[in-house]
N, C-alpha and C positions, 0 to 999 in steps of 0.2 A: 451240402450244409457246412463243408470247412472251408470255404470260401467265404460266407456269411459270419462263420465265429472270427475269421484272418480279421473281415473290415471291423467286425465292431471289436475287437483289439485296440486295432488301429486307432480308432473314433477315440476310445477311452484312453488311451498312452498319451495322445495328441492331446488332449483337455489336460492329462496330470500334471504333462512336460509345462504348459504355462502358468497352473495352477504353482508348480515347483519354482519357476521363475518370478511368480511375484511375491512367491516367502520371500525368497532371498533377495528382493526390492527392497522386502519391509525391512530384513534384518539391516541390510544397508542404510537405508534413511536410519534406524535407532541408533548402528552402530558412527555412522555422520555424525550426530548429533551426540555422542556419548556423553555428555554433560549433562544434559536432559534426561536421558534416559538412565544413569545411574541415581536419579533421582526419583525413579517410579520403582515401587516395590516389583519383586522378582513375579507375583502372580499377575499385577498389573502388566506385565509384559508379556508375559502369555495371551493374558486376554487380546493382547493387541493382533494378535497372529489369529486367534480362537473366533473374534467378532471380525476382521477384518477379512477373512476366508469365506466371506457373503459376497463381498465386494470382488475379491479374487477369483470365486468359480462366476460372479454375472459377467466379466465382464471376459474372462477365457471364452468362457460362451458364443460369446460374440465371436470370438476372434477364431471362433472353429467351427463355424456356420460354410465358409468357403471349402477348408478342405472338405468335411461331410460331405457338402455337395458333388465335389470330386470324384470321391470315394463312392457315390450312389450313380455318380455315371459310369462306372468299371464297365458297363453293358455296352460301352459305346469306344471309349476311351481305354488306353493299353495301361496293364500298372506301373509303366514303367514312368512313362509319358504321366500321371498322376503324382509318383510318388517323383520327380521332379518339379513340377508343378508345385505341390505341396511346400521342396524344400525353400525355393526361391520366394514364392509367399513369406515362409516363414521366417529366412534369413533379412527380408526387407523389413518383416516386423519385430526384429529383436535387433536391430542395428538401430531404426527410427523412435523405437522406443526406449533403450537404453538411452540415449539422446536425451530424450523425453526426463528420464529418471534422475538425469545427472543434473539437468536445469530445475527439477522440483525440489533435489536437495541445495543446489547452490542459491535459490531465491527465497527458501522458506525462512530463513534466519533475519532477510530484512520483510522480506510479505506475512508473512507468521499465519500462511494458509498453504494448501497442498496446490500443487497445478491445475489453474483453471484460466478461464479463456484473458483475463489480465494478460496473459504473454501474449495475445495477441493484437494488444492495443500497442506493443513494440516492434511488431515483424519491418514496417517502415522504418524504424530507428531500430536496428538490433543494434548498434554501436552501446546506445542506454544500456543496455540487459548487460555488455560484455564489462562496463561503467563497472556494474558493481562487483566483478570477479576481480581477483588478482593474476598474474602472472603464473604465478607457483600454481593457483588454484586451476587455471588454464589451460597450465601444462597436466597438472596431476589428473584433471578433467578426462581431457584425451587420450592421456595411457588407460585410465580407467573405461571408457570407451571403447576403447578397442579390446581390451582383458579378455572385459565382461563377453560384448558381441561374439568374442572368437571362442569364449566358453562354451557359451550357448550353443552359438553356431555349429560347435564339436558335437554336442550333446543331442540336440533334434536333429544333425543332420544321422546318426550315427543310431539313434532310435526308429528315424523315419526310413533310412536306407531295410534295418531288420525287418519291419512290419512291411513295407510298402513290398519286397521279394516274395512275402508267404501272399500277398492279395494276387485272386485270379476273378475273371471276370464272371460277374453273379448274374445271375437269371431275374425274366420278367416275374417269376414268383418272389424271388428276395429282395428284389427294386421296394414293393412297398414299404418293407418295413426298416432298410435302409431312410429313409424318407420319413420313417417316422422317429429314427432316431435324431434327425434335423429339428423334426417338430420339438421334439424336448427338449431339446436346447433352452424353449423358453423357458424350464422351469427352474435352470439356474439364473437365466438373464434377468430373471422377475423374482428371483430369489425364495422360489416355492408359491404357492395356489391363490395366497392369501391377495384383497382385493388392491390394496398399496401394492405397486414393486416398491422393492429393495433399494434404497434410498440412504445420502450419506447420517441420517437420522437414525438408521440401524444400526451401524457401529460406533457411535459415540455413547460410551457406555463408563466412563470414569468423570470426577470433577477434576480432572487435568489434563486442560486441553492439548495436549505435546501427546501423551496416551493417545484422545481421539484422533485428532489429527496423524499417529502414527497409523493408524489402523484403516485410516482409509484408501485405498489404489488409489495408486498418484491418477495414473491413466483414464480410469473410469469416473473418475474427478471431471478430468477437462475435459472429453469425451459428453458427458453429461453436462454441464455447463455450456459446452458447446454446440447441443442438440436441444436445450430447454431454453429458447431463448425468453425474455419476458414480454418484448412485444409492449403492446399500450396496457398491459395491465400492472397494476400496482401491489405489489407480490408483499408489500410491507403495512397491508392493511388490516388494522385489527376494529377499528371505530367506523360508522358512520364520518364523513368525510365532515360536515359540519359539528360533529360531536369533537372529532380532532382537534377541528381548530377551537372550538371552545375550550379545552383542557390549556391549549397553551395559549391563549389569550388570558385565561385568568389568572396566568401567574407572570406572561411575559408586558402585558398590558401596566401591570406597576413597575414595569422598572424602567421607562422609558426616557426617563426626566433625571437629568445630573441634581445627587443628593446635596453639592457640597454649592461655593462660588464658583467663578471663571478660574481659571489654572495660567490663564493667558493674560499677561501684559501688553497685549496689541492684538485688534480686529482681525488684521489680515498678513499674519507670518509668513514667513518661507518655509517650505516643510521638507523634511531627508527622514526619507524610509529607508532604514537600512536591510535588507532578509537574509537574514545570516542561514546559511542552510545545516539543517539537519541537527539546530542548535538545542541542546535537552535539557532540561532544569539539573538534572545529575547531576553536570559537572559544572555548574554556577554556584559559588560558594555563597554569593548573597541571598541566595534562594532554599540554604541547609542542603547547598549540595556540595561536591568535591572541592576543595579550598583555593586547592592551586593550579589549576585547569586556568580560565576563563579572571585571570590577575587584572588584566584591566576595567572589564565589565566589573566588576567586585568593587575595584575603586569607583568607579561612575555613579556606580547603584546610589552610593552616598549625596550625588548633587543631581538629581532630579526627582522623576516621582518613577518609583519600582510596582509594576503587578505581581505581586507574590503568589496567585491563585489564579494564573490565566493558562489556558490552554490551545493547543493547536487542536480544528475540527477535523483534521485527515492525517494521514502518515505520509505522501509525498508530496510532492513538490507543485505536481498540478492539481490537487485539492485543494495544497496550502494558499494560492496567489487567489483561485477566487474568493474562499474564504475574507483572505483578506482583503481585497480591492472589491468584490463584488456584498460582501456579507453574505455569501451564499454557501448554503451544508453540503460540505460532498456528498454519494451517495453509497452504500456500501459497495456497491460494484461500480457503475459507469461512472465513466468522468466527464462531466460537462464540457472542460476546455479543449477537449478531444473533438468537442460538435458544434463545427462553427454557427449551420442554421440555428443553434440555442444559446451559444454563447453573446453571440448578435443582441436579444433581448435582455441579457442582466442588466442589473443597474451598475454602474461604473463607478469607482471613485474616480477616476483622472478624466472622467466624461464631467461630472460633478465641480468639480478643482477649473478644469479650463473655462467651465461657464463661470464662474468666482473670479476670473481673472488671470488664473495661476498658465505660467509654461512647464508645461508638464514633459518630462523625460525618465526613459525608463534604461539602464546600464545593466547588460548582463556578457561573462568574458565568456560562454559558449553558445551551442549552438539552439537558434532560437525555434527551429523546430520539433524542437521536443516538448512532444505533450502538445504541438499545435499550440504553443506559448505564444510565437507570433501574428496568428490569427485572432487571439484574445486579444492580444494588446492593442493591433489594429483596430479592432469593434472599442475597445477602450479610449480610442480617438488621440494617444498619445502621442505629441507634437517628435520627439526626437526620440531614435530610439538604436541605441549602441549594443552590439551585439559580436561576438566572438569573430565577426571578420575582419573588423579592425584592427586585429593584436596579430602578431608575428607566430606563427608556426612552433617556435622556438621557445616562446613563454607559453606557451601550453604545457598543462600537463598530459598524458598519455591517453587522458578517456574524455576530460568535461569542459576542457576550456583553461582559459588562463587563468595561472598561478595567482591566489589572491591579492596579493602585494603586487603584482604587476597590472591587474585587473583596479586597486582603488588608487592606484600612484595617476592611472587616467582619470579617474573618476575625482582624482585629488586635481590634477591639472584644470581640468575644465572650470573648476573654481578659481582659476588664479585668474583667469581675464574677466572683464566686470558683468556681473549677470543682472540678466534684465528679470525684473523682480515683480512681484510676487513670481517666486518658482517651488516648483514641487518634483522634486527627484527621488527616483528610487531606483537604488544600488542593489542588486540579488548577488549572493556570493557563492561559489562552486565548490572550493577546493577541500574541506570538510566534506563530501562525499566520496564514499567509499568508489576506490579502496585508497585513497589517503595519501596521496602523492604530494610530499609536498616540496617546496622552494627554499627546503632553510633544516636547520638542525631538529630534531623529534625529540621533545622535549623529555616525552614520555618511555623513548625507548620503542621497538617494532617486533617485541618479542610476541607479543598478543593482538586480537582485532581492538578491545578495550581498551590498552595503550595506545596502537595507531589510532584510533579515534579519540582520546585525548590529547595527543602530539596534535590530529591537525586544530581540533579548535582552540589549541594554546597558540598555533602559528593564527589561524583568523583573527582572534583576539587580540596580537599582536601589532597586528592589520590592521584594523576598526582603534584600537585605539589610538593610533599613531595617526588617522584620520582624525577623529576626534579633538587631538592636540593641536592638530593644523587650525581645523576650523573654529578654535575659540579663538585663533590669534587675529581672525578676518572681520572685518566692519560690518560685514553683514548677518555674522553670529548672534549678536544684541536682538536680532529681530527675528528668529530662526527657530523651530519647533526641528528638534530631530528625535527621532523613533525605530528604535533595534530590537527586532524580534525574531522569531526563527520562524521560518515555512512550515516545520512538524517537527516532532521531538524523536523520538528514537530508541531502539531497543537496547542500543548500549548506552553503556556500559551497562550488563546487565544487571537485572535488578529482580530482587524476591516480588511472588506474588503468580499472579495472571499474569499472561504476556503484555494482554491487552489494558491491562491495568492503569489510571490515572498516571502512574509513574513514567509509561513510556510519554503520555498523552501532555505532560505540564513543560511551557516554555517560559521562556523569559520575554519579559516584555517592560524597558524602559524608555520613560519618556526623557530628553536633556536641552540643553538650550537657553538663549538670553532671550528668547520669549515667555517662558514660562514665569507664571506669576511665583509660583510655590513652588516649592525646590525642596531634596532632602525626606519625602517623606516614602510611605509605603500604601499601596493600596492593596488591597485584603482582599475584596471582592471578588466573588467568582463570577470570572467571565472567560471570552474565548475570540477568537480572532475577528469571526463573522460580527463582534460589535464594535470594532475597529474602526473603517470606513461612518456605520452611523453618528456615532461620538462624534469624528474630528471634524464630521460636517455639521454638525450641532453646534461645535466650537465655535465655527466658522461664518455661520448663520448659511451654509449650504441647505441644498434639497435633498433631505434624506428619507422622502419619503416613503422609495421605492426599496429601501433597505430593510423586508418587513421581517426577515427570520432575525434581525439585531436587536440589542438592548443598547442600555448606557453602561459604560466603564465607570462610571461615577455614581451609578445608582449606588448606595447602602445597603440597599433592603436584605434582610433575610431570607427573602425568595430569590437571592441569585441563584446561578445555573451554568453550570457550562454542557454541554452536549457534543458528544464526540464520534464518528462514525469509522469503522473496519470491515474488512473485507467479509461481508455477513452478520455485521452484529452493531451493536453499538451498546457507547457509555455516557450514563447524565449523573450527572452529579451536585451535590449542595453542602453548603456548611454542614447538615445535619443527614445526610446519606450519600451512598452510591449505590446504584444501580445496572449490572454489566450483564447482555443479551446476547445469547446467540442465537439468530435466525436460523440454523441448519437442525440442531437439535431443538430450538424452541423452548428454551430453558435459560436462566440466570445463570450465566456465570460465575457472578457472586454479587452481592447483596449486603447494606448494613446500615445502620441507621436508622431512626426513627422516621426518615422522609422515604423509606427506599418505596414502599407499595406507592406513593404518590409520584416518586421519578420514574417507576415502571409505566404507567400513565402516561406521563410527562415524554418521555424516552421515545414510547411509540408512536405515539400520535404527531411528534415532531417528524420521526423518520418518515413516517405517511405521509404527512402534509408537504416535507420538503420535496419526495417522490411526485409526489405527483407534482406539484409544481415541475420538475422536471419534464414529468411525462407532460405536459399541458403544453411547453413552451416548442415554439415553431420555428 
């Protein structure tokens, strides 16, 4: 019988020791984040340990399924030969998972979700993932790495050595019910009887999401996300699939049609997209955000027409492009430009543009396989197309590509010899993404992330507008439509609220140029990127038919809308509400407004109907 009390010892030390190891995850991730977390009451941070210890014992569970089984073959197997067995097991999962822990604290601050299979849509391109760490954070990364591993490693090895000496080998009478301690394992992994398992819906239990988000295992996160794939079903269905698009047919159906006149002095302009990356309404003073950031955009705003009420539909960069080039909703998780067989059928703006006439070229100073950017552009049928291995080694900065000012000084050349016109160019810019490398002095100083990210986009800004001065000087300015907007907006500088709040989600978007009829004013209107490409094919007397998730930028109406999507949720918004969803708990976010029960409608039925269209296309 004291060989049968030694294993289930053993069994139960073995579950506490991980149990013990993803407190001190959690405490980590709060204490990472301490600016957050001194912002939740003291009982609010217990709860996160108190509801998150569901998530803690399913998924140790898991992870003590092997040794059990070890331990139930003692009949067969020496305990020595076990309790080695066990340690190597265990040290391979407390080195792969500290790993693990260090990349869900280092990405949650720009992903603003805990680890889930999104890192895996980088493993091709880890350089991306390394993109947005620092140096210092890199270095401190991997002392912290090793600390941690070799704590642990002390501690199960040094627990599993005691227990695994006292185990001797158990008899075919004690086999069974070793075996049944294996069984029960389910009942933390399902999180007790009940007929739901245990689910990230179980510990989100505050209306602040940094709380839930604390309290969920990073591991049993991605682990889950990993094992639940969606497959052809559409996980974001709330309506009757024609009932869906009925809701947003009745509100998007009126706004298809420009409220005002033409904006354009001439049929058929030359068009310059410019995609300032990662550019946030925060820090545009024209927009009532930070004064002295973004000096030159401030002055511009003045001589053409400003969106004061436009929004980005995603937070990166390959949401942002189809978005804007296709009129297409990201979706809360997959990225379309990730899948070439679907990318293939969007509708194109520079597919659109070259049948108009236009030579189409697309300028980016890094590497264009990120996100499968250049599989898009190709389906996009873009005539030229300039990418980061043109530029010198040397004008790079250390993660993204060339330095912005070396990147549009090209982009400035190619206009000095005579171009063959109608043309339609679009300039993406890099050097605004973290971690903020830049080519010139920081305006803002590098004491903070929020100052590095205002230093670089006072360098960008610097950049675009010294473009800007070039190109009024040129004869073919007079006839030229140009267009500066950002790919997604941004969590900093940070700001009160929701994370995911309108704040992160609002960019800048103005139009400038000697084509424009009107100049000088402001448009109010809420809209959002995906109405972009419809508009200027409208302008232009283009085919915009196939542009069906878009509106007009120039509609009036009081049923504008913008609609915004994040990693399980999403935000729609109107003059007279917001409406902000999470898919995991199933619940508002927040809410307010006389229109909010109608953009709850509204919100859903968009994300269904865009999904599926997703799911549909081959």
């Amino acid at each position: 019988m004291k060989n049968f009390k030694n294993s289930l010892l053993f069994n139960i030390s073995y579950f506490f020791l991980w149990i013990g190891y993803f407190i001190y995850a959690r405490l980590f991730f709060l204490l990472f984040y301490f600016d957050k977390t001194k912002e939740l009451e003291f009982s609010t941070i217990l709860k996160t340990f108190l509801y998150g210890i569901q998530l803690d014992a399913s998924f140790s569970a898991y992870l003590c399924v092997i040794p059990f089984l070890l331990i139930a073959s003692s009949l067969f197997i020496s305990s020595k030969k076990i309790g080695n067995c066990i340690q190597w097991y265990s040290y391979f999962l407390l080195i792969f998972i500290t790993l693990l822990l260090i990349i869900d604290a280092s990405l949650y601050e720009a992903w603003g979700v805990r680890l889930d299979t999104t890192l895996l849509a980088y493993i091709d391109t880890p350089e991306v993932m390394i993109a947005s760490v620092s140096a210092y954070q890199m270095i401190s990364g991997i002392l912290f790495w090793i600390i941690t591993s070799y704590l642990f490693i002390s501690i199960f090895k040094k627990t599993i050595n005691k227990r695994s000496a006292k185990l001797t080998a158990v008899n075919w009478l004690q086999t069974p019910f070793l075996l049944l301690m294996i069984a029960a394992l389910i009942l933390p992994i399902r999180g007790g009887l009940q007929e739901i398992p245990v689910n990230q819906s179980n510990v989100y239990f505050s209306n602040k999401m940094f709380a839930n988000h604390a309290a969920v295992n990073f591991i049993w996160n991605f682990s889950n996300t990993l094992t639940h794939k969606t497959g052809d079903k559409n996980i974001y269905s709330f309506f009757e699939d024609e009932t869906a698009k009925t809701i947003i047919n009745k509100t998007k159906d009126s706004l298809l049609l420009s409220s005002i006149d033409t904006i354009l002095n001439t049929k058929q302009p030359n068009v310059i997209l410019i995609i300032w990356e990662s550019l946030t309404a925060k820090v545009v003073g024209s927009l009532n955000g930070e004064p002295n950031v973004t000096v030159n955009l401030n002055r511009l705003s003045k001589e053409g027409i400003l969106f004061t009420n436009f929004y980005g539909n995603g937070d990166r960069t390959d949401k942002g492009i189809p978005a804007i080039l296709s009129g297409y909703y990201p979706q809360p998780v997959k990225r379309i430009m990730r899948m070439p067989n679907k990318t293939r059928s969007l509708p194109m703006l520079p597919k659109q543009m070259k049948a108009l006439g236009y030579k189409t070229s697309f300028y980016y100073g890094g590497d264009l396989n990120f996100g499968n950017m250049n599989t898009y552009l190709r389906n996009a049928e873009i005539t030229d197309i300039i990418d980061g291995s043109e530029f010198d080694k040397k004008d790079w900065n250390s993660k993204w590509g060339a330095f912005d000012d070396v990147f549009m000084k090209r982009f400035t050349d190619d206009f000095v010899t005579k171009q063959t016109t109608p043309f339609f160019k679009i300039a993406l810019t890099s050097t605004s993404h973290e971690p903020y490398e830049l080519n010139d002095t920081y305006k803002f100083g590098q004491d903070s992330e929020d100052n590095l990210f205002r230093s670089s986009h006072a360098y960008t800004d610097k950049v675009i507008g010294k473009f800007i001065d070039f190109a009024k000087k040129q004869d073919w300015y007079k006839n030229t439509l140009i267009v500066i907007m950002s790919d997604h907006g941004h969590s900093f500088p940070k700001h009160e609220g929701a994370y995911f709040s309108p704040k992160k989600f609002k960019i800048p978007m103005l139009w400038l140029g000697g084509a424009l009829h009107k100049k000088g004013i402001e448009i109010d209107n809420i809209t959002s990127q995906v109405d972009f490409s419809y508009t200027l094919l409208d302008l232009l007397g283009g085919d915009n038919s196939e542009f069906k998730f878009s509106k007009n930028l120039f509609n009036t109406s009081e049923n504008q809308y913008a609609h915004y999507t994040f990693n399980k949720g999403f935000g729609t918004l109107s003059k007279n509400g917001l409406y902000l969803f999470d898919y995991v708990s199933k619940k508002p976010i927040l809410k307010y407004g006389t229109a909010a029960n109608k953009l709850d409608s509204l919100g859903k039925a968009i994300t269904q109907d865009s999904y599926q269209d997703f799911l549909d296309r081959k």
